[in-house]
DRENMI-213940 format. One record per atom (N, C-alpha, C): residue in one letter; x, y, z; residue number from 1; atom name. Coordinates in pm, 1 decimal. Each point is the difference from the previous one (the first is absolute). Layout:
! residues N
R,residuo,px,py,pz,num,atomo
R,a,X,Y,Z,NUM,CA
...
//
This chain:
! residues 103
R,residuo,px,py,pz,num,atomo
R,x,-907.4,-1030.9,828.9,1,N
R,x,80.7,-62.9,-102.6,1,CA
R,x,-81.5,-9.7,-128.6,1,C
R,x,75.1,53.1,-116.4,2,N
R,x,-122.5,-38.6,-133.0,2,CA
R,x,57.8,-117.2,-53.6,2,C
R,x,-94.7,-67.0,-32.6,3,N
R,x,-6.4,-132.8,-44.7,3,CA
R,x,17.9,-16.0,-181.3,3,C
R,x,-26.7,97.3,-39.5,4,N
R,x,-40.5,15.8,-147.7,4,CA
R,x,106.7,-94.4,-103.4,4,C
R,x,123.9,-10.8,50.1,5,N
R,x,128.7,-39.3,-97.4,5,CA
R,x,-39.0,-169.1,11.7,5,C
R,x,-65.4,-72.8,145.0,6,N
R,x,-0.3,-141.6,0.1,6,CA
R,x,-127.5,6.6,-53.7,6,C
R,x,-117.5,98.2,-24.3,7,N
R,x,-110.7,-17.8,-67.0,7,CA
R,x,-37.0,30.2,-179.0,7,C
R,x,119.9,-16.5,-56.5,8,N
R,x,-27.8,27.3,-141.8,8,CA
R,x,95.8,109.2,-69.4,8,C
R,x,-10.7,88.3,130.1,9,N
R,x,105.0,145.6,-21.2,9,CA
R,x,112.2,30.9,-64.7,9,C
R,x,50.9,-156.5,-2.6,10,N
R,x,162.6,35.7,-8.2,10,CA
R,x,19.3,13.3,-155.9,10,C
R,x,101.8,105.5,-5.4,11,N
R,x,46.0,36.9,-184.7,11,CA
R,x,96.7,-35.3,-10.3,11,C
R,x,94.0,-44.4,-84.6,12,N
R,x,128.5,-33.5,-50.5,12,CA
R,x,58.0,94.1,18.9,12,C
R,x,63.3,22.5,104.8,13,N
R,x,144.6,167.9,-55.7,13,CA
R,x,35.8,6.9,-117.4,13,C
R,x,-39.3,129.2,-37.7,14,N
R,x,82.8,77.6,-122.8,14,CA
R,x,84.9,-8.1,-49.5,14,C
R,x,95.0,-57.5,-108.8,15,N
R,x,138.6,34.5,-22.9,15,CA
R,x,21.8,124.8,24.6,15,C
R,x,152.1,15.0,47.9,16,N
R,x,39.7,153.1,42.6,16,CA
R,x,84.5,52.2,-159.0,16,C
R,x,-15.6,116.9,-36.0,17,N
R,x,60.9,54.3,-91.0,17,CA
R,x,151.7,-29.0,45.2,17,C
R,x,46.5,13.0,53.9,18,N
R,x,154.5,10.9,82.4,18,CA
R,x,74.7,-113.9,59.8,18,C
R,x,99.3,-68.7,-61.4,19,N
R,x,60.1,-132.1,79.6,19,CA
R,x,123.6,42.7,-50.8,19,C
R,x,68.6,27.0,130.7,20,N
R,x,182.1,-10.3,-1.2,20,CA
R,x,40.2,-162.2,35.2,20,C
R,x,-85.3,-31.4,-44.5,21,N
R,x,65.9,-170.5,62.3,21,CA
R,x,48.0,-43.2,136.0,21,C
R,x,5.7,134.7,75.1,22,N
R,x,100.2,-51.8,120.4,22,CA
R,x,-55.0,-127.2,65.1,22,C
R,x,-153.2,28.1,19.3,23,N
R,x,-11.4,-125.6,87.7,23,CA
R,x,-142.2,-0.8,-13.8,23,C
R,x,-107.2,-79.1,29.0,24,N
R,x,-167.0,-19.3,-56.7,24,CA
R,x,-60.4,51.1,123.4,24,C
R,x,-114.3,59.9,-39.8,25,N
R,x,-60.6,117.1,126.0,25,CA
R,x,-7.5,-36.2,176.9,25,C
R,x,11.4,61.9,14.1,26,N
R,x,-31.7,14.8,151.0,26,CA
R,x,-114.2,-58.4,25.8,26,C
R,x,-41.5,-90.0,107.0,27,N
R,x,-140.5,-48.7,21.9,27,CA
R,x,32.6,-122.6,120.4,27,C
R,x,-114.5,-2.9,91.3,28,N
R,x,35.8,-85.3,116.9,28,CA
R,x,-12.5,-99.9,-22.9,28,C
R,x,67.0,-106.1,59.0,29,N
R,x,47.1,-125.5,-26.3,29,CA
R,x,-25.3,-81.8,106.5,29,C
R,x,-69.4,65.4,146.7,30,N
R,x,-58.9,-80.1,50.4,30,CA
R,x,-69.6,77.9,156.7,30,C
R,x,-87.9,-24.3,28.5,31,N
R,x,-100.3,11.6,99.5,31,CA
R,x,119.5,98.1,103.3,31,C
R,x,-53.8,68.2,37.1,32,N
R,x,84.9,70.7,157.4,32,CA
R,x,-80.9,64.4,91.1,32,C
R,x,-54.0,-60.1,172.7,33,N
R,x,-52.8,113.3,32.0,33,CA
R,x,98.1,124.8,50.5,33,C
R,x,-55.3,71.5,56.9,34,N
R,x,81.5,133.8,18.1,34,CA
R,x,86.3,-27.6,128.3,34,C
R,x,-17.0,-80.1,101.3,35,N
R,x,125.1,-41.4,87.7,35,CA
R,x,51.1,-124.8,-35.1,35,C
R,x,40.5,1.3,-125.9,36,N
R,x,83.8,-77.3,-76.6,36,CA
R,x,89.8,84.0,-33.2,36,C
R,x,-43.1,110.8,-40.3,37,N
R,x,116.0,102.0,-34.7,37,CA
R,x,93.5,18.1,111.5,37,C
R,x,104.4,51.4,-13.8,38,N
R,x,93.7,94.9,97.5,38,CA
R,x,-11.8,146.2,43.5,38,C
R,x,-42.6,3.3,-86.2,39,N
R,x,-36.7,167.4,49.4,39,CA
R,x,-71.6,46.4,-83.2,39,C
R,x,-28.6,156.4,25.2,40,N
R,x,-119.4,103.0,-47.0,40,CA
R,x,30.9,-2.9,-171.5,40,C
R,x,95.6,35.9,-32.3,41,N
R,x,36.3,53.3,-131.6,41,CA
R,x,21.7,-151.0,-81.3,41,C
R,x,-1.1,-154.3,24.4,42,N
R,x,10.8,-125.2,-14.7,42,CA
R,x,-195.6,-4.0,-57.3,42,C
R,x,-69.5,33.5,137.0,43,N
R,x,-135.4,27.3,-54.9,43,CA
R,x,-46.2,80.0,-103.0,43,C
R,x,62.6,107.9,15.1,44,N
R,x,-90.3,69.6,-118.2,44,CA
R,x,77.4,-7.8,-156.5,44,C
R,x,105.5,-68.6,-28.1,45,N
R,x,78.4,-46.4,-108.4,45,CA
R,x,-64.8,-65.8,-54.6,45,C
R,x,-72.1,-140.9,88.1,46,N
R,x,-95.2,-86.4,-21.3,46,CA
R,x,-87.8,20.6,-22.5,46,C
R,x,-100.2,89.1,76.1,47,N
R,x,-116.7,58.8,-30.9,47,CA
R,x,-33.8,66.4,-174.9,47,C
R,x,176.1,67.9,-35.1,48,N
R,x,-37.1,84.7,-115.3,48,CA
R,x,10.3,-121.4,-107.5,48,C
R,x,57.2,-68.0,5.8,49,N
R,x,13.9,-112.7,-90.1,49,CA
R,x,-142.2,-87.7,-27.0,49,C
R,x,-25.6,-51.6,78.7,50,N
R,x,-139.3,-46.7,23.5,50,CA
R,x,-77.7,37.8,-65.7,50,C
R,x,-69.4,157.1,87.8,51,N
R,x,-57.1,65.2,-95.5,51,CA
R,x,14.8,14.0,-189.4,51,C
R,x,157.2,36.1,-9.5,52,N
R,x,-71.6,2.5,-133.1,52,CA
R,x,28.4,-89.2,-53.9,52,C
R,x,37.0,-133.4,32.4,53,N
R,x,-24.1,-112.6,-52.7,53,CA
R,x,-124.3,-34.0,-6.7,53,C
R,x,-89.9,47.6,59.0,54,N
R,x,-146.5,-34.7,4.7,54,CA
R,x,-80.4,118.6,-68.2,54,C
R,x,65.0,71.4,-5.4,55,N
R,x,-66.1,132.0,-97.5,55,CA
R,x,37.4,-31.6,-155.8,55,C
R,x,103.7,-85.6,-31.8,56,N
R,x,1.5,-18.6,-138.0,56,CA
R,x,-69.4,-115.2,-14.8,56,C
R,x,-16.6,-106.3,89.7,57,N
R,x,-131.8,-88.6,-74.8,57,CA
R,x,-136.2,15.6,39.6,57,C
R,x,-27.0,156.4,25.5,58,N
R,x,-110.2,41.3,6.3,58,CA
R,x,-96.4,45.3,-132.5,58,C
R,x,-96.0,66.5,30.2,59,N
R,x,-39.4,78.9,-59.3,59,CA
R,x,58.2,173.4,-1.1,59,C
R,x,-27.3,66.5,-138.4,60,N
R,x,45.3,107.1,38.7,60,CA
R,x,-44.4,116.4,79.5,60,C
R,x,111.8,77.4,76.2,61,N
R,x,-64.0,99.0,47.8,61,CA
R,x,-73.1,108.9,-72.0,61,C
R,x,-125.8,31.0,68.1,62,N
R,x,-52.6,129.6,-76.6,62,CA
R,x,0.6,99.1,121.9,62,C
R,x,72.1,138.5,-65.3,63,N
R,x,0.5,120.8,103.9,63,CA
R,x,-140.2,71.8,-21.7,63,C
R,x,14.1,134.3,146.7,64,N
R,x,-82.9,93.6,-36.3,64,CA
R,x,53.8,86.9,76.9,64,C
R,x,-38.6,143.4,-30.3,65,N
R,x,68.8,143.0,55.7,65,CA
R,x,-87.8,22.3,36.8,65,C
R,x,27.6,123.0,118.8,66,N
R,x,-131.1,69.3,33.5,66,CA
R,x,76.3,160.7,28.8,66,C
R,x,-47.0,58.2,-62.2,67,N
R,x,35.2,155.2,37.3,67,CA
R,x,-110.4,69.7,79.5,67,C
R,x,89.0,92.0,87.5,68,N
R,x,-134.1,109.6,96.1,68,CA
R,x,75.2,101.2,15.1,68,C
R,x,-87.0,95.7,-22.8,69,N
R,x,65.8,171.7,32.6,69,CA
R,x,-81.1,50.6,83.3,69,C
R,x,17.6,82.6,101.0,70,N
R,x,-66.5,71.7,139.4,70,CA
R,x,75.0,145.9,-90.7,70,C
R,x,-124.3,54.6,29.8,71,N
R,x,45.2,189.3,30.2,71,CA
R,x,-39.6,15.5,123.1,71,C
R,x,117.7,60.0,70.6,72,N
R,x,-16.4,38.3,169.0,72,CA
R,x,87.3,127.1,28.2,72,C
R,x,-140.3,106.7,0.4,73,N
R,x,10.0,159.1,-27.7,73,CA
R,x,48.4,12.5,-164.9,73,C
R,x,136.8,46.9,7.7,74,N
R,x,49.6,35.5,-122.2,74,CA
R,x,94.1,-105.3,-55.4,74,C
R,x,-10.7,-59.9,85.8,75,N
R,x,145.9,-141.9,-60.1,75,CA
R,x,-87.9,-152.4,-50.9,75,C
R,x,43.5,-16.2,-75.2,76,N
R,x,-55.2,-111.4,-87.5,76,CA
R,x,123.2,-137.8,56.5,76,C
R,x,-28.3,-97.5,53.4,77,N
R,x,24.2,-109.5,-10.5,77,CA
R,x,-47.2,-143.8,-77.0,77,C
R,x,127.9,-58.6,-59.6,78,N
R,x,-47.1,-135.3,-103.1,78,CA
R,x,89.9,-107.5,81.9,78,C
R,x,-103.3,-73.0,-41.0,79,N
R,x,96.6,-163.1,13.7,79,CA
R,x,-22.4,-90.2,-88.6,79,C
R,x,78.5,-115.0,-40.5,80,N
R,x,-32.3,-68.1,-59.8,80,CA
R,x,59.2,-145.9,45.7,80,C
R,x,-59.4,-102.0,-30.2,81,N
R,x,5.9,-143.8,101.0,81,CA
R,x,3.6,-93.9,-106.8,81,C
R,x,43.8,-85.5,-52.0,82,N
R,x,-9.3,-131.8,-64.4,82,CA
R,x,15.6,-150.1,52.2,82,C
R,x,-77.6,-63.9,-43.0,83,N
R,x,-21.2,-126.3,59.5,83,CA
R,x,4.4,-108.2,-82.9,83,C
R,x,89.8,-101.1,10.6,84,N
R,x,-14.9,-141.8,-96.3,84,CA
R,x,-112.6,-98.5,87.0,84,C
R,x,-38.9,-31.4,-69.8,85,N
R,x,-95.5,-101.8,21.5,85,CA
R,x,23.7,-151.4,7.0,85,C
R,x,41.7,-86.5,34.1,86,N
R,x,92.4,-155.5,-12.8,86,CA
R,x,-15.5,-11.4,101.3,86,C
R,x,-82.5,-115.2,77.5,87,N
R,x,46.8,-101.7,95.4,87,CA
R,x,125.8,42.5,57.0,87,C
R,x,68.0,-65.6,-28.1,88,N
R,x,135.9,-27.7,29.9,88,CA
R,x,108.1,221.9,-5.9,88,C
R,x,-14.4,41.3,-68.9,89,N
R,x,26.1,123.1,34.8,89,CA
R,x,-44.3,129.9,23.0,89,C
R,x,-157.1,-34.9,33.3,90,N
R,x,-66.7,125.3,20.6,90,CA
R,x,53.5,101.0,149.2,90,C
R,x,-3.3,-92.6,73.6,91,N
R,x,86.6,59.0,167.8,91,CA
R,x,99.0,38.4,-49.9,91,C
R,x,102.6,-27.1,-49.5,92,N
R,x,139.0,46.1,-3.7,92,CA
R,x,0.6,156.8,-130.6,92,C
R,x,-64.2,-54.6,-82.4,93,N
R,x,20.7,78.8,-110.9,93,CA
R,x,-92.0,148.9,0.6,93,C
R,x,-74.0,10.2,125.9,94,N
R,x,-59.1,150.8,12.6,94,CA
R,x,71.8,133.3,20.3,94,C
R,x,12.0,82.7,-85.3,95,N
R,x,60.7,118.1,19.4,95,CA
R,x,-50.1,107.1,-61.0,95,C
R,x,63.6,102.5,115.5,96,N
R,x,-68.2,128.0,-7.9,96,CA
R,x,106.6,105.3,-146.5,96,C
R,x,-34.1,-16.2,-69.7,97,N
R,x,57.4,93.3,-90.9,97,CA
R,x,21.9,113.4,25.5,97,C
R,x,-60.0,106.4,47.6,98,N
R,x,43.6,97.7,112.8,98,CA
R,x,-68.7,50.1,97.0,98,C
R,x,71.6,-4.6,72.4,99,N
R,x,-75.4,58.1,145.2,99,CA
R,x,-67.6,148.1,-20.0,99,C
R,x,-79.8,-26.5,76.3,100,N
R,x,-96.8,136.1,-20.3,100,CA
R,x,85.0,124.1,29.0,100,C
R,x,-57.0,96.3,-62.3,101,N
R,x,119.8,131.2,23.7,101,CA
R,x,-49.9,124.5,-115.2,101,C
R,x,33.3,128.0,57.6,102,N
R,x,-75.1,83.3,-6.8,102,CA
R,x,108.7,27.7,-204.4,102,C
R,x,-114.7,40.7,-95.5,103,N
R,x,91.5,60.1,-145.7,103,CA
R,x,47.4,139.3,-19.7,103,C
//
């Protein structure tokens, strides 16, 4: 668990460029463990909320890429991978930009 937001961490959320007025942001409103929920998709609704309720009074994320190319015989393979960096969305937010594969 990172502690950082009850240790000093925490930032004011951003105003958002964008308000249709409908209704004031999304954000949890109170404690739940996970067999509190009803089901699978009850959890991870919660989970995504959470998260970036806690990713906006974070600090910001900083990414990094990593590219690699293999030549194997005559075929050249690349990949490339990006990663956010955040507490709170580094697990979720890893992706492979493309899978390795011959040009």
């Amino acid at each position: 668990m990172d502690h950082s937001l009850m240790n000093g961490g925490f930032n004011q959320p951003r105003q958002g460029r964008n308000n249709d007025k409908a209704h004031p942001p999304i954000h949890p409103v109170n404690f739940a463990t996970p067999n509190a929920l009803s089901n699978q998709d009850e959890r991870k609704v919660y989970e995504f909320v959470v998260r970036r309720f806690l990713a906006c009074c974070s600090e910001d994320a900083k990414g990094s890429r990593d590219e690699v190319g293999i030549l194997y015989g005559t075929e050249m393979f690349n990949a490339t991978s990006g990663l956010a960096h955040n507490s709170f969305h580094s697990s979720r937010l890893e992706k492979h930009l493309n899978p390795l594969k011959p040009e």
